[in-house]
ChimeraX commands (.cxc) that place a marker at each C-alpha (Angstrom):
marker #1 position 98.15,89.10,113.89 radius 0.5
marker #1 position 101.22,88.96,115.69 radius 0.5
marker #1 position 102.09,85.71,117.92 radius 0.5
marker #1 position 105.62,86.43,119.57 radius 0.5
marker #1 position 107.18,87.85,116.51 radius 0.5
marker #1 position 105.22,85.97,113.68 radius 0.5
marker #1 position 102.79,88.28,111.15 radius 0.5
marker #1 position 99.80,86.77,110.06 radius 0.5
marker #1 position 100.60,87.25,105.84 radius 0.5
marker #1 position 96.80,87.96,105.51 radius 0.5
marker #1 position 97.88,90.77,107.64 radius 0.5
marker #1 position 100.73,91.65,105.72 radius 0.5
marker #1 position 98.62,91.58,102.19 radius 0.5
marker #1 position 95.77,93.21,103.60 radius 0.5
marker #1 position 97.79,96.25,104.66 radius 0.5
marker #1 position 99.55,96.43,101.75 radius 0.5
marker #1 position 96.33,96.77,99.57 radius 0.5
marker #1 position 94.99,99.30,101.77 radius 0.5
marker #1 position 97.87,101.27,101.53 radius 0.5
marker #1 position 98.66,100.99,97.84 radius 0.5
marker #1 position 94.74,102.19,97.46 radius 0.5
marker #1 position 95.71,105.18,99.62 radius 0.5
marker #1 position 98.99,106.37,98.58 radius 0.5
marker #1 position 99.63,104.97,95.17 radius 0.5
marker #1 position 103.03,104.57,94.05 radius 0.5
marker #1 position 104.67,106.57,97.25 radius 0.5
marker #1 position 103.06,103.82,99.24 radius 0.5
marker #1 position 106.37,101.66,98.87 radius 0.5
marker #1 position 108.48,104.97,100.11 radius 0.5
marker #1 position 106.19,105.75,103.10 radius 0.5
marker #1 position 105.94,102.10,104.27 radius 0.5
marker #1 position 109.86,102.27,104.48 radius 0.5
marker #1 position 110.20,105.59,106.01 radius 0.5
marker #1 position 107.70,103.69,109.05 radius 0.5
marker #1 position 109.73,100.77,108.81 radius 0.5
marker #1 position 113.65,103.48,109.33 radius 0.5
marker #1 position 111.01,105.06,111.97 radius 0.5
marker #1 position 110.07,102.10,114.31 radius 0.5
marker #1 position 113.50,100.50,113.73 radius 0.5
marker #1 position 115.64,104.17,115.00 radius 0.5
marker #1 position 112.47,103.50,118.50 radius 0.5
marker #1 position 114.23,100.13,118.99 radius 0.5
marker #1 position 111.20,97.80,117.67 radius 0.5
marker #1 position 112.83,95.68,114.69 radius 0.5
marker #1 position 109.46,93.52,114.80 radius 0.5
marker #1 position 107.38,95.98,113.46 radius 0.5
marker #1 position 110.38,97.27,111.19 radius 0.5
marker #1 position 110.66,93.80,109.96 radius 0.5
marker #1 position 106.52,93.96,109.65 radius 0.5
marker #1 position 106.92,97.35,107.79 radius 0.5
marker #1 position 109.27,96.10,105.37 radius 0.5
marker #1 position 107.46,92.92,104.70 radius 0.5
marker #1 position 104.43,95.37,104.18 radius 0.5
marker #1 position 106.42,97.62,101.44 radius 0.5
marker #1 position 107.68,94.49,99.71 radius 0.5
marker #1 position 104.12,93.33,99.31 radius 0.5
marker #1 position 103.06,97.15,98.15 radius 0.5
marker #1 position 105.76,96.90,95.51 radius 0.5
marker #1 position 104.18,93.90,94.37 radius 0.5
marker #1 position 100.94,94.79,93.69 radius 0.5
marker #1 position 101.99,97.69,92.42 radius 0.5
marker #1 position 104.05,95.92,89.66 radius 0.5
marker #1 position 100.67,93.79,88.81 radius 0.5
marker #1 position 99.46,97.42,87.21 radius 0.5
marker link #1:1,2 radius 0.2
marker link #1:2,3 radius 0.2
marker link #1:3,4 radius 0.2
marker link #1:4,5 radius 0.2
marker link #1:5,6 radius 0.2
marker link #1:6,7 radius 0.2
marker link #1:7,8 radius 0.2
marker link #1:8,9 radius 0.2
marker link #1:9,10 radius 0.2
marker link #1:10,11 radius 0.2
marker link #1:11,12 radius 0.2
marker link #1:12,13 radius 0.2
marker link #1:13,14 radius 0.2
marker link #1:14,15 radius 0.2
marker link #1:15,16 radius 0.2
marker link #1:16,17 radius 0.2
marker link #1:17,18 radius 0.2
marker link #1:18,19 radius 0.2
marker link #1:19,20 radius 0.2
marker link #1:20,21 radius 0.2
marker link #1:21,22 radius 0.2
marker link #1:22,23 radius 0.2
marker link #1:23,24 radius 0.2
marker link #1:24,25 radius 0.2
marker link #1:25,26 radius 0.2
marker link #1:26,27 radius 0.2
marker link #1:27,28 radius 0.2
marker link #1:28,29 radius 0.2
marker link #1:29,30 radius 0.2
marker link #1:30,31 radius 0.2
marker link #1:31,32 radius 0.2
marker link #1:32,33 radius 0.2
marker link #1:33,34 radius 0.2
marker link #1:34,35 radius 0.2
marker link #1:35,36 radius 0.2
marker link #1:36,37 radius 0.2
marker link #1:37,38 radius 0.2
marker link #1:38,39 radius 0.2
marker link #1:39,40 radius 0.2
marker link #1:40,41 radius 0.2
marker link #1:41,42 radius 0.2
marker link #1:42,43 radius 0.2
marker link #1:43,44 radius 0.2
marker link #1:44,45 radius 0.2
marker link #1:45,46 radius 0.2
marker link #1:46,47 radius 0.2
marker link #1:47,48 radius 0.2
marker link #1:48,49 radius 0.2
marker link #1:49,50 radius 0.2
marker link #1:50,51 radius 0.2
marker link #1:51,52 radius 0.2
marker link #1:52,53 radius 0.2
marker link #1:53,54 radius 0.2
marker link #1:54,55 radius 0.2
marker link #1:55,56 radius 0.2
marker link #1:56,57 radius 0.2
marker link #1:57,58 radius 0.2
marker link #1:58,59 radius 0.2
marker link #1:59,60 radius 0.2
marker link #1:60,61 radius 0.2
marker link #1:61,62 radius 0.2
marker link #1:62,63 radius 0.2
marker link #1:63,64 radius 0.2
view
């Protein structure tokens, strides 16, 4: 949940997994093609989110 620029890490974790589940192993690529996206619109918050998002992918992803 965001709360003037903080991200729950639940949040974070959560959307990771579901991701990873999804995509796989281009999860970490996609989450930081949204995170160059919403970063080029001006929102570094959710770039910052995205990234945090990726680094948890890559992660769990390195637990298989």
């Amino acid at each position: 949940m965001e709360d003037e620029g903080f991200v729950d890490d639940s949040f974070i974790e959560e959307t990771a997994w579901e991701y990873v589940s999804l995509h796989g192993r281009e999860s970490v690529a996609l989450l930081l093609r949204l995170a160059e996206a919403t970063e080029r619109a001006g929102n570094a918050l959710s770039a910052q989110t995205w990234r945090a998002i990726a680094d948890a992918a890559e992660r769990i992803l390195a637990l298989e």
